[in-house]
C-alpha positions, 0 to 999 in steps of 0.5 A: 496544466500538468507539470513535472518535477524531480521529486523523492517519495516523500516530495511527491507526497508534500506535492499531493498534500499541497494541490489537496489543500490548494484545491479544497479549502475543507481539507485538513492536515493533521497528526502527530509532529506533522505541522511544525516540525515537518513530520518525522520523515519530513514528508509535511515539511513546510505545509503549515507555513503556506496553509496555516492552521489547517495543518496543525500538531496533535496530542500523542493520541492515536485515538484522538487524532482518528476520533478528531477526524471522523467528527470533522468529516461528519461536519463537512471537513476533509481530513487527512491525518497521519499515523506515525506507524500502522503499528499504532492504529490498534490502538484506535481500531474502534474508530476506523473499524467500529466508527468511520467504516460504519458512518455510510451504512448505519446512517443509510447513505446520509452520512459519509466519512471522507477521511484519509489516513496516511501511515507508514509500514515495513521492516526497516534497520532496528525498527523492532518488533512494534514497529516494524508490522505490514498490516494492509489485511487487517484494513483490508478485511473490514467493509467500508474501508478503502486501502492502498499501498503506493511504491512508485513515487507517481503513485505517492501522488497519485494515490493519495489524490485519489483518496482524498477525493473519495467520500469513504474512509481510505487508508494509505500505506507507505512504506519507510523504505521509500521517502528517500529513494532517488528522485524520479519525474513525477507528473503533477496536476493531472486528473485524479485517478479512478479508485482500484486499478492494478498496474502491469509493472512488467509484461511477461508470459510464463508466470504471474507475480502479483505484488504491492508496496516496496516488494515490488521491486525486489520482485522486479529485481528476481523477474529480470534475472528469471528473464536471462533464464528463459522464465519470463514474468508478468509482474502486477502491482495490485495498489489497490488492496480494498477495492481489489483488482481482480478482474486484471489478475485474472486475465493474466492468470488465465493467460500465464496458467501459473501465479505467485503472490509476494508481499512484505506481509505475514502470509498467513491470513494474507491479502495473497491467500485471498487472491489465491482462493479467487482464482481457485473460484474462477476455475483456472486451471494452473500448470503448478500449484500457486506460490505464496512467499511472504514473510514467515508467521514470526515476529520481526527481530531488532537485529537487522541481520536477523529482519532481512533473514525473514523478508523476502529478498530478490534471491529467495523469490528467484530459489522459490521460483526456480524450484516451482518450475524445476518440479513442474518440469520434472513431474512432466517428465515422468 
């Protein structure tokens, strides 16, 4: 029966870890400083003392630790591995792209690669330059790999069921900023979620925002101050950035007639142009040219000043906002 408790981010991940575990005796947990020291964010604290060597610490071997998991997945395992910082995934990149992506389609639907991979992303005080990327594009282009960015603390558990759940290779972003946030009801053992829904964060009618991760609250942030302005903002959380929701964001779209996409990310070569370009294809005609806003094509400083400087913030999204909508009303006025 479901269940609510008070949770952090980083306690609704250990609750979905422990019903993964609980549920299936095939499931895995393993990864560098996940099992006796609880990981480095304490979001695996205590997991190895209730299921033993099922969760287990590795050499500092990214390539190890993906390797490990496409071969046990082929042998029946379940595993679910974290990687400290999505900032050290390219040094594995073989095994996801070259390997786990692979696994369905070289093998003709025979073999699958049911892994998870849990990771972390985002600028955070003096993270520094290598780690400190948002690389949710890389995964996002590669077929066979599923990717997700939970932001609430029900989506930390509800996601990452849903990934676990999955019989192909799915990434899991979270991002630092969140473990520690107050802790918030979250519903546990409940059904596990289909794979690929966006969420409608806030109901509005002159703008679609489409965003995922923890921007999403900057931009919650810049729609209730646009509100008191007359702009009134539907806000998406796309989640789901492989297999993306684009049926929900163009029904908004059709119905707002304007768009802006905001991520963390770089925004060149981003998930935000790609949803661009899919409603230039559908043929929506827009009363303004769409925003981008994301971070500018620059590595991220050490200096803290200096990293908030280049990430988009509540006040720049509201300046960029306000800007689209004062050019459109002046271009109508001539």
């Amino acid at each position: 029966m479901p269940d609510t408790k008070n949770l952090s981010y980083a306690g609704a991940v250990n609750e979905a870890l422990r019903r993964i575990l609980d549920d299936d005796p095939k499931a895995l947990v393993f990864g560098e400083d996940v099992a006796a020291p609880g990981g480095v964010f304490g979001v695996t604290k205590g997991l190895q003392k209730t299921f033993g060597r099922r969760v287990f610490d590795t050499p500092i071997s990214e390539s190890a630790i993906l390797g490990g998991a496409v071969g046990s997945a082929l042998f029946g395992m379940r595993p679910i591995v974290e990687i400290m910082w999505a900032d050290f995934t390219l040094v594995a990149f073989d095994q996801l792209v070259n390997q786990a992506a692979n696994v369905r389609y070289v093998s003709q639907g025979a073999l699958t690669a049911p892994i998870t991979v849990r990771m972390q992303q985002g600028s955070a005080p003096g993270a520094c330059a290598q780690h400190s990327q948002s690389l949710e594009a890389l995964f996002a282009h590669i077929p066979g790999l599923q990717v997700c960015m939970p932001a609430t603390h029900q989506d930390a558990y509800d996601l990452l069921l849903t990934a676990a759940a999955s019989p192909d290779p799915t990434i899991v972003i979270e991002n630092r900023t969140l473990y520690h946030r107050d802790k918030q009801p979250v519903t546990l053992g409940g059904p596990v979620a289909p794979l690929g829904d966006a969420v409608v964060r806030r109901e509005g009618t002159a703008l679609t925002a489409v965003t995922w991760g923890a921007m999403q609250f900057q931009v919650l942030e810049a729609a209730d101050a646009l509100a008191s302005r007359g702009i009134d903002i539907e806000v998406i959380d796309a989640r789901w950035l492989r297999p993306l929701d684009m049926g929900h964001i163009l029904s908004s779209v059709a119905r707002t007639r304007r768009l802006a996409v905001i991520h963390e990310a770089h925004t060149i070569g981003g998930v935000g142009a790609e949803i661009v370009a899919a409603v230039a294809a559908a043929g929506i005609e827009l009363d303004q040219p769409p925003l981008r806003i994301g971070t500018p094509d620059a590595r991220i400083p050490a200096a803290p000043s200096l990293a908030q400087a280049l990430i988009p913030n509540a006040d720049r999204i509201i300046r960029e906002i306000d800007s689209a909508f004062a050019a459109h009303a002046a271009k109508v006025s001539l």
